[in-house]
N, C-alpha and C positions, 0 to 999 in steps of 0.2 A: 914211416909209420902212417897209415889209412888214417884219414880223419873221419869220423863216424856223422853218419847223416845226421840234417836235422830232427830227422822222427825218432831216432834212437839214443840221439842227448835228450831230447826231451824226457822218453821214456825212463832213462836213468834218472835224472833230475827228480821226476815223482816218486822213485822209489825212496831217493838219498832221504828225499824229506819225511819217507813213511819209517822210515829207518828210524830216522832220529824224533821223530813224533813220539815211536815207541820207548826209544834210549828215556825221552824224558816223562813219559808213562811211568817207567819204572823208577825212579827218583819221585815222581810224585804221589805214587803208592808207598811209597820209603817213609814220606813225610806222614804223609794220610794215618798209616800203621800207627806210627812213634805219637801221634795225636792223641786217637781213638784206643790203644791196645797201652800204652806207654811202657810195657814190656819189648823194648829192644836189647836184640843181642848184637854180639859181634858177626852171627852167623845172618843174620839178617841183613845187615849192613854189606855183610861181602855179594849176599849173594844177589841185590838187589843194585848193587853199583856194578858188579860184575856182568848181571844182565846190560845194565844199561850200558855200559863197553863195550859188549857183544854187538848192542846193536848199532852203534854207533861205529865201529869197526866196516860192522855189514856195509853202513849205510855209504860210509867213505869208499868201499872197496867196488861197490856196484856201483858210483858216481862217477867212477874214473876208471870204470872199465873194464875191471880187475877181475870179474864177478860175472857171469851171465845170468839175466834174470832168472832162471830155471832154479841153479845155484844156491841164488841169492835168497830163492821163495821157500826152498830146503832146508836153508841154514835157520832162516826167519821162523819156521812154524819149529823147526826142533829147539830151538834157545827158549820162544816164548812157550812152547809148552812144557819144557823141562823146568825151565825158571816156577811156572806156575808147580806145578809140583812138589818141588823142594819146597816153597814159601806156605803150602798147604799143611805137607807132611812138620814144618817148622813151627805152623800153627797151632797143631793139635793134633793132623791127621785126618779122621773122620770126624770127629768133634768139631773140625775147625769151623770157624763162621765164613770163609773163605771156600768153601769146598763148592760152594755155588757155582765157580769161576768156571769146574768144568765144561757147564751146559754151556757160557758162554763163549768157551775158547772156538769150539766149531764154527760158531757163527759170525765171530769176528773174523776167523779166517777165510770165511765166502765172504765177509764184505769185501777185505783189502784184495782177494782172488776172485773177484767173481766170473773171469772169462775160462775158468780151468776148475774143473771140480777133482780133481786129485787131491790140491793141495789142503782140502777140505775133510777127505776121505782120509788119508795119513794122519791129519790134528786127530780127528777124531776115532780112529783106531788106538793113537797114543795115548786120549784120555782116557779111554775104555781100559788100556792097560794098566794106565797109572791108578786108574780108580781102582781095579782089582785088586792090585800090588799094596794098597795103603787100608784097603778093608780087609785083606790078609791080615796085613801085620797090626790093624786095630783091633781083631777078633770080629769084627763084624757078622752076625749072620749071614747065612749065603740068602735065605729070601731077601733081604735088606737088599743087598747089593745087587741080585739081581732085578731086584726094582730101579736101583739106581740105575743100572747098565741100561734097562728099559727104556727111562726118560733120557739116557743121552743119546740112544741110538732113534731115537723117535726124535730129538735137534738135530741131531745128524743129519736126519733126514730131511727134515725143514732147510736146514743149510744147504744140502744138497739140492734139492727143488729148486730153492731160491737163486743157486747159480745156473742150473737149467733155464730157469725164468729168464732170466740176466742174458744169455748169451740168447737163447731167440729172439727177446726185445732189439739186440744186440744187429742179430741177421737180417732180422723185420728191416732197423733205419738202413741198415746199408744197402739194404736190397732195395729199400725207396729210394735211396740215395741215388744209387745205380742207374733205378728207372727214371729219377728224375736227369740224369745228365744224358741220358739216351735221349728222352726227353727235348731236353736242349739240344740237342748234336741234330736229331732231326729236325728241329723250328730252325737253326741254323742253316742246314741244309736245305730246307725248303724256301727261305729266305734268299740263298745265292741261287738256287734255281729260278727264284719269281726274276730277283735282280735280270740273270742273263736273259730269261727269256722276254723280259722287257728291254732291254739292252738290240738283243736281235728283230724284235716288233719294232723299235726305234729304226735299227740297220733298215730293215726292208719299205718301212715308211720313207726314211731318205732316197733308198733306191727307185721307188714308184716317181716321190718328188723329180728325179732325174732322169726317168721317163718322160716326164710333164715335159720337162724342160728342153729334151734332145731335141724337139721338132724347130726351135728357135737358136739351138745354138750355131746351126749350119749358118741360118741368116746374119747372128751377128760375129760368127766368125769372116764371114763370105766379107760382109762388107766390108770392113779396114783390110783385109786381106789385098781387095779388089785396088783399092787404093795404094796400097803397098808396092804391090805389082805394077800397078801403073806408073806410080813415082821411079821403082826402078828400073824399067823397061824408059823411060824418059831420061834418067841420068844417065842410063850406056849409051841410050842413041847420042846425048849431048859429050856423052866423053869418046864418041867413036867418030864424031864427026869433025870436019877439018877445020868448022871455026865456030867454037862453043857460042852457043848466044846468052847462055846463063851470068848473071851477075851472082856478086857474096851474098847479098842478101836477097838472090830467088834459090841460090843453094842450099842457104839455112833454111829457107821455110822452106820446102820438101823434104830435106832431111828432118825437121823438124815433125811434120805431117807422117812422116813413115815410122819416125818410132813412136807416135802415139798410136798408128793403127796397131805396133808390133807389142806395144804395152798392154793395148785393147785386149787383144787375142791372149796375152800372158794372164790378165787378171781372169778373164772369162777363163782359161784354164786352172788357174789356180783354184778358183770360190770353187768351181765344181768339184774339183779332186779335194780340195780341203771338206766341203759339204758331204760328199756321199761317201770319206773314209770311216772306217772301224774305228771307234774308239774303246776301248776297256776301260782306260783310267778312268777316277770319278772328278767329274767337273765341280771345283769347287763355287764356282760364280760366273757370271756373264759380267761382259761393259756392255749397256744396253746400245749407247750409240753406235759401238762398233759390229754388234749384230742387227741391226737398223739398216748400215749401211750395206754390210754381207746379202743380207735379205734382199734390200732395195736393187742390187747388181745381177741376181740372180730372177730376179721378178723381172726387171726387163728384156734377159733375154725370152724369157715367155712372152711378153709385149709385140718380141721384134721389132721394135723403131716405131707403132704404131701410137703407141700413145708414152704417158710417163707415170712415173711413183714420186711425188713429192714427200718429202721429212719436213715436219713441220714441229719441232719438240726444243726445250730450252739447251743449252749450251751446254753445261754442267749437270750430266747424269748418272745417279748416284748406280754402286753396281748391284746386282739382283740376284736370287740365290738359285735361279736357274743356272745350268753351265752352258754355254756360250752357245755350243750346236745345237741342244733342243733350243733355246731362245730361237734360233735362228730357223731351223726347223716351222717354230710355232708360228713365225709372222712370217714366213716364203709360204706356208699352207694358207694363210689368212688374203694373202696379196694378189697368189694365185685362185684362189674363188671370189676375188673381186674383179678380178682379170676376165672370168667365167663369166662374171656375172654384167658387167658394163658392156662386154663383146655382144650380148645377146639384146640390149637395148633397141628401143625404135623411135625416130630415128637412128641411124647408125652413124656416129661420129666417135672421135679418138677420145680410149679414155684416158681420164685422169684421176690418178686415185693419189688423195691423201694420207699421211699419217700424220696422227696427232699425239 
C-alpha cells in the first residue's frame, strides 16, 4: 500500500475537520430550532442527526482515503443542500423563517470551495430547483418566485465572482512566489559566480606571486644542491680510495650537511607547490604563526641569501578567520614589496625586514 505524501494527508486532514465542523453545525441547528421554534418533531430530529452522520461518515471516509476530494466535495454540497430543503419544506415551506438559508447556501459553498467554481454552480442550480419545487407545492405566485429565483441567481453570482477573485489572488502569490524563488536561484547563482571568480583572481594572483619568486629559486636551489654534490662527489672519492682519511665523526657531519641541503631543496619545493595549488574547498581559518613562517620561507627565496625576514610576534597565536593560503598570500605580497622596496635604497646594503 502507497503511503500518501505529506501535501495530501494534510489536504485530507482539512477536509475531515470541515466535515465534522458541519456534522456538528447540524446538531447545533437541532438545538438552536428546539429553543427558538420549541415545536420538534421526530422528523426533525432524524433528519438533522442523519445530516450530521452523513457528514461525519464524509468526513471519516475522505480522512483515510477512502474518498477523493472531488467525491468528497459532491457528496458534501448534495447532503448539505438536500438536508437544507427538507428542514425548510419541514418548516413551513415558503412560510418558513428558514427559507433565507437558500441565498446562503451558495455562498457558503465558495467559501469552503473557493479554488473551483463548479462546486458553487451545482449548490446553486440545486437551490434554484429546490426553491421552485417548494413554491410549487406552496401555491406561490410565479412573480413571487420568480423574484426569488432573481436574488439567488444574482448570490450566485456573487459567489461565483468571489471564487474568481479567490483563485487569481490565488495565481497572483504563486506567480510572486515563483518569481521570488527564481529570484533567489539567481542571487545564488550569481553568488557562486562572484565566489569562483574570486577563487580564480586568487589562483592567478598566487601564480604572478610565483613568477616573483622563480628568479630566486634557481639560487636557492643551486646552493645546497652545490654543496650536496660536493659532499657526495667527496665521500666516493673517499670510499674509492685505498686508504680512507675520513673519521666517524667527519662522516656524520657531511652526511649531516647533505641532508640538510637535500631538506632545503624538499621544503623550497614543497611551500611552492603547496602555495601556488588550486584550492576549492573553503578555508575555514588560518594558524597565523604557521603562515608567518610559510611566508617568511617563500620571501627569502626572493631575497636570495641577500639579506633576511625576521618574526618577531608572541609565542601563543590565536587562529584568524582568514584561511591559511590567502593569510599567506596576504603577508609573501607585503614582504615581497618590502623586498622591492629596501633593494632600491641608497646606500645599498642588505636588507632586513621585520615582522611584528
Amino acid at each position: 500500500m502507497r503511503t500518501a505524501s505529506p501535501e495530501i494527508q494534510a489536504m485530507r486532514r482539512v477536509k475531515r475537520k470541515s466535515a465534522w465542523a458541519c456534522a456538528v453545525f447540524c446538531l447545533v441547528a437541532l438545538v438552536i430550532y428546539c429553543l427558538v421554534d420549541g415545536d420538534i418533531t421526530w422528523r426533525h430530529l432524524a433528519l438533522q442527526c442523519g445530516c450530521g452522520a452523513c457528514f461525519f461518515g464524509l468526513g471519516v471516509a475522505v480522512g483515510e482515503g477512502w474518498l477523493s476530494p472531488r467525491t468528497f466535495r459532491l457528496g458534501a454540497i448534495f447532503t448539505g443542500t438536500l438536508t437544507s430543503c427538507l428542514f425548510v419544506s419541514l418548516s413551513g415551506g415558503p412560510a418558513s423563517p428558514y427559507f433565507l438559508v437558500f441565498g446562503a447556501l451558495p455562498c457558503l459553498v465558495a467559501m469552503f470551495t473557493p479554488d473551483d467554481w463548479r462546486p458553487t454552480l451545482l449548490c446553486g442550480a440545486m437551490t434554484l430547483s429546490a426553491v421552485a419545487l417548494l413554491n410549487a407545492q406552496g401555491g406561490v405566485p410565479v412573480r413571487q418566485t420568480w423574484m426569488q429565483q432573481s436574488g439567488l441567481v444574482l448570490f450566485m453570482g456573487l459567489s461565483l465572482f468571489g471564487t474568481r477573485t479567490y483563485r487569481r489572488e490565488g495565481e497572483a502569490r504563486r506567480e510572486a512566489q515563483q518569481q521570488r524563488l527564481q529570484a533567489l536561484e539567481q542571487l545564488a547563482e550569481s553568488e557562486r559566480l562572484r565566489l569562483s571568480a574570486e577563487r580564480e583572481r586568487a589562483q592567478v594572483e598566487r601564480l604572478v606571486l610565483v613568477g616573483q619568486l622563480a628568479a630566486g629559486v634557481a639560487h636557492e636551489v643551486n646552493n645546497p644542491l652545490a654543496y650536496v654534490k660536493s659532499n657526495l662527489t667527496y665521500l666516493e672519492q673517499e670510499t674509492l680510495g685505498s686508504e680512507p682519511t675520513l673519521d666517524r665523526e667527519e662522516l656524520r657531519q657531511v652526511l649531516s650537511e647533505t641532508r640538510q641541503g637535500v631538506q632545503r631543496i624538499q621544503q623550497i619545493i614543497t611551500d611552492l607547490k603547496g602555495f601556488s595549488r588550486a584550492d576549492n574547498a573553503a578555508e575555514q581559518g588560518g594558524q597565523l604563526r604557521e603562515a608567518l613562517e610559510e611566508a617568511r620561507r617563500l620571501a627569502s627565496v626572493r631575497l636570495s641569501g641577500r639579506g633576511e625576514v625576521r618574526l618577531e610576534f608572541a609565542p601563543q597565536l590565536p587562529a584568524v578567520r582568514m584561511g591559511q593560503r590567502h593569510l599567506v598570500q596576504v603577508v609573501l605580497n607585503l614582504l615581497i614589496n618590502a623586498a622591492d622596496a629596501v633593494e632600491e635604497a641608497q646606500p645599498s646594503r642588505p636588507p632586513r625586514i621585520c615582522v611584528h
